[in-house]
N, C-alpha and C positions, 0 to 999 in steps of 0.2 A: 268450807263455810257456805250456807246456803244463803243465794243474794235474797235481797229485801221480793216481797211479796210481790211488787212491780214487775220484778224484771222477770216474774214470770207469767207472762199470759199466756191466760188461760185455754183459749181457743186458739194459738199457734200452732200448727203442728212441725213437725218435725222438717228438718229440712231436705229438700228431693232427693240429694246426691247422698243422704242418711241412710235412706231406704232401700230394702232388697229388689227385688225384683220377684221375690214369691216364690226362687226355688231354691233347694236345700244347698248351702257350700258344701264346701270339702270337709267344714269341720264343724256340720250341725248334727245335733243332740235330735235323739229320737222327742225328745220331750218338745223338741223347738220343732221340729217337723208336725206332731200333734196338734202345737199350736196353732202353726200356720196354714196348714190346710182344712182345722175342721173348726175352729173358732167359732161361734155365732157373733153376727155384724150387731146384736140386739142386747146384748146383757155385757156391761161394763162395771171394773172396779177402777177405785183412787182406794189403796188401801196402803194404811201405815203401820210396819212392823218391823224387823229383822231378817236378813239374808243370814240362811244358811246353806251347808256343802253337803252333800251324801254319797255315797259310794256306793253306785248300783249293786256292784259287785266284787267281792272278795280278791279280783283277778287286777282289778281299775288299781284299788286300795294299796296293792302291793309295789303295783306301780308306782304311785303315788310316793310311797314312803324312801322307795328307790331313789325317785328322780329329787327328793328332799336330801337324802344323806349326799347325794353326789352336790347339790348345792349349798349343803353345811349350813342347813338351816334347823340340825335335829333338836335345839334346843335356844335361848334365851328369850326372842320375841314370843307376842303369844299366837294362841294356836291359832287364830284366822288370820292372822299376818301371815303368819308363816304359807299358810294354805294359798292365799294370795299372792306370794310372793312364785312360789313354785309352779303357781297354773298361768302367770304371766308369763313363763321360763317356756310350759309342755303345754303349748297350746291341744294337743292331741288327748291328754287327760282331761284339759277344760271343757272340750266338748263335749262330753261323755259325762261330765259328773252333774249329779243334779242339785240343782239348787231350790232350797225350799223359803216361802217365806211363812215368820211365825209370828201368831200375833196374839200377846199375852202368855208366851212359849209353848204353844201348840201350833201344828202345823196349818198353814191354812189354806197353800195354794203352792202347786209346780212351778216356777217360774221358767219361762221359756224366753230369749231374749227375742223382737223382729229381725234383729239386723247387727250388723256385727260394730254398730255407731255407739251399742250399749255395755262394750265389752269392758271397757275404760269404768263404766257405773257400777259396772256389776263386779268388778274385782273391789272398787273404792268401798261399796257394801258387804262386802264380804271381810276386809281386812278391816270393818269396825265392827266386827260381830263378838264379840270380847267386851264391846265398850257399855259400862251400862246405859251411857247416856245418849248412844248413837240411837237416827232412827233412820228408818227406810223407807220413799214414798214408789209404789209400783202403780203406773199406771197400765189399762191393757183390757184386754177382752176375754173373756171366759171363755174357755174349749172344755174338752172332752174330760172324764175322769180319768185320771193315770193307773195304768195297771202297777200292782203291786210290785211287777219286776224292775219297773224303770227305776225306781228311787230307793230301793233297800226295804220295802214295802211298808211303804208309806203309801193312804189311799187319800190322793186329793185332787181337787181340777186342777187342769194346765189353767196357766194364764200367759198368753201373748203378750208380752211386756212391749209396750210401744216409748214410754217412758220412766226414766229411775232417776233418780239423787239422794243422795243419801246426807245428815247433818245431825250438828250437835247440837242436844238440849240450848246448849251455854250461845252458838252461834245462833241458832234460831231465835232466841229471844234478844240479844243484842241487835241483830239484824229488825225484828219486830219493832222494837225499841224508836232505833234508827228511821224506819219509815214513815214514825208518827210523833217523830221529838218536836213539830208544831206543835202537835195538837196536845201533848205531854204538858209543852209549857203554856199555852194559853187555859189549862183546867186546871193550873199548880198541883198535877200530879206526880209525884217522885217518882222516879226511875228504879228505887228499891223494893218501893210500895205497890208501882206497877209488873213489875218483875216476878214477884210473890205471889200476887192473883192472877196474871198469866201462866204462870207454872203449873200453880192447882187446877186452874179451867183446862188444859192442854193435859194433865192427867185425865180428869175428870171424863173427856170426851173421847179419850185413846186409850184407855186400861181394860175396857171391858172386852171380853172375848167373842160378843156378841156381834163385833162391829167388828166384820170383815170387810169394810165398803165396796160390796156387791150391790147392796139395796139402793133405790134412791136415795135416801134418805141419812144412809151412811154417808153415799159417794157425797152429798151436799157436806157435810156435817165437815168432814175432813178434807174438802175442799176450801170452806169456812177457815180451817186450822190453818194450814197454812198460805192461804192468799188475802185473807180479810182479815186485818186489825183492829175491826170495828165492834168485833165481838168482846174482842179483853177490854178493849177501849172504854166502853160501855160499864163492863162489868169491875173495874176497876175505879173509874169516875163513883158509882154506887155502893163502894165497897164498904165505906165506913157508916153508915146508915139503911143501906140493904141487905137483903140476901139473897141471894140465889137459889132461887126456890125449883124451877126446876127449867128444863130446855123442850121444848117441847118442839115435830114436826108435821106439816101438813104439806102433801100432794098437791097439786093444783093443776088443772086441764089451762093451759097458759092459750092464746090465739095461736093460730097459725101449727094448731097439732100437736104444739111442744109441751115437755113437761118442766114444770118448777115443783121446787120444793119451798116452803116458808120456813123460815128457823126460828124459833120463837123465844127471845128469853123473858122468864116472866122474875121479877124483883117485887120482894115482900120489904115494905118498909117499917123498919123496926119496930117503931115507935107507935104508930099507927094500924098497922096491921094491913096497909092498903094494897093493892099490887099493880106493877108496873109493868107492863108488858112491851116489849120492843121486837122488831121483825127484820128480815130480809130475804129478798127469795133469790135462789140458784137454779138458774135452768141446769137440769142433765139431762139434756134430751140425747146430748152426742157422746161421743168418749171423756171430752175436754170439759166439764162443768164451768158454768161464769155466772156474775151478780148479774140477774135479769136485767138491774136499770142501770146496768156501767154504760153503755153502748161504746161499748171496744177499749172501756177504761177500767180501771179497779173499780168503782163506783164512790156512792158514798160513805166516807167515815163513820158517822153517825146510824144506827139504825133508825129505824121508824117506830112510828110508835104503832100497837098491832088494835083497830078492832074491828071484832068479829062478825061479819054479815049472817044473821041470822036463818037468810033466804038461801045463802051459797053455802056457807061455813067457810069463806074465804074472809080474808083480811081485805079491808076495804082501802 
């Protein structure tokens, strides 16, 4: 189950005694080796999809199926459990097999893990790949293109995985839920009602294939998803008299060098025709995305209301 939004900050990183040391183990993956030494420090994803397994080659595969019948696992669970179960068992196959993540069920990136602190996330992701309702979050850094022999030729960029967890539709919005049952009950909005229009916004902003979260603008959006409740919040409070008309992004040259993005949602009122627009911005200047005004907190609940400086095209 994935905890409430809080308990993951944003700008944490990882813990020291997590991390490798920069050189290959005994049982790293030519894909993880890619990753790690040719990375650029400058182009990051938060991208959310599914973990899948590939079998470079015909020779791995066979292995593979070997070291399954000897664990008697050729049949009942399903097929990524099972695959999970048995690369927990050969660590020797785990290293070697590639794992792809897919988003919208195309391929979208190699996944390469840092450090062997991810090995535990990356099996968790892998035995819910079966589930329709499981999701996957990769955090990481964009490396080289993979050549077609690493992965059973499949052509996609490595991605140094610095961060994963993987969770359910059903816990992520329970968990959501949870984080904001103040604010739930002082708007008298129902937990069914709120439930429903989180669902749809949470498709609405993760189904399209276009959103690999490499761009800025992705990586905010789906950083939004899952660490800011202020977005359903918003858009569920407005539900019965709004619409959601559309989401909209702006870049923004922030002080001090950094970059934000502004997330904009704009609300058509029904009855009126008038629109409503509300804001927030996410720095992603580093790997780690955060609400520009949290200052080391989740920020505000509430968005802002958005308008437009005519001189900048910035939100005032």
């Amino acid at each position: 189950m994935i905890p409430p939004a809080s308990d993951y900050p944003a700008d944490t990183a990882m813990p020291a005694d997590a991390m490798t040391d920069g050189t290959p183990s005994e049982h790293a993956s030519c894909p993880t080796c890619a990753g790690r030494h040719h990375a650029p420090t400058g182009q990051f994803v938060y991208a959310l999809g599914r973990i899948e397994a590939r079998f470079p080659g015909l020779g791995l595969e066979r292995e593979f199926q070997q070291r399954e019948r000897a664990m008697g696992h050729a049949g009942g669970a399903h097929r990524h459990e099972r695959m999970s179960a048995v690369l927990e068992q050969n660590p020797h196959i785990a290293a070697q097999l590639c794992y792809v993540l897919t988003i919208g069920g195309s391929p979208a990136y190699i996944v390469a893990p840092a450090g062997q602190y991810l090995r535990k996330s990356l099996f968790e992701a892998l035995a819910l790949g079966d589930s329709t309702d499981a999701c996957v979050v990769v955090v990481g850094r964009i490396g080289p293109m993979a050549p077609a022999s690493v992965c059973g030729g499949i052509l996609a960029p490595v991605v140094m995985c610095d961060q994963m967890y993987t969770f359910r539709r059903g816990d992520w919005l329970a968990s959501l839920i949870t984080s904001i049952e103040k604010a739930l009950a002082e708007r008298q909005i129902e937990h069914a009602h709120f439930g429903e229009v989180a669902s749809a916004l949470f498709t609405r902003l993760t189904q399209s294939t276009e959103n690999v979260g490499a761009s800025d603008v992705h990586r905010a959006l789906n950083y939004l998803i899952m660490q800011h409740p202020g977005i359903f919040l918003s858009a569920a409070e407005r539900h019965e008299r709004h619409l959601l008309d559309r989401i909209d992004t702006r870049v923004i040259q922030a002080p001090g060098a950094r970059k934000q993005v502004a997330v904009i949602l704009s609300f058509i009122e029904t009855s009126t025709g008038l629109t409503e627009r509300l804001f927030t911005r996410v720095d992603v200047t580093d790997e780690w995305p955060f609400v520009a005004d949290a200052d080391g907190g989740r920020g505000a609940l509430g968005l802002m209301p958005y308008l437009e400086s005519a001189l900048l095209g910035m939100p005032l």
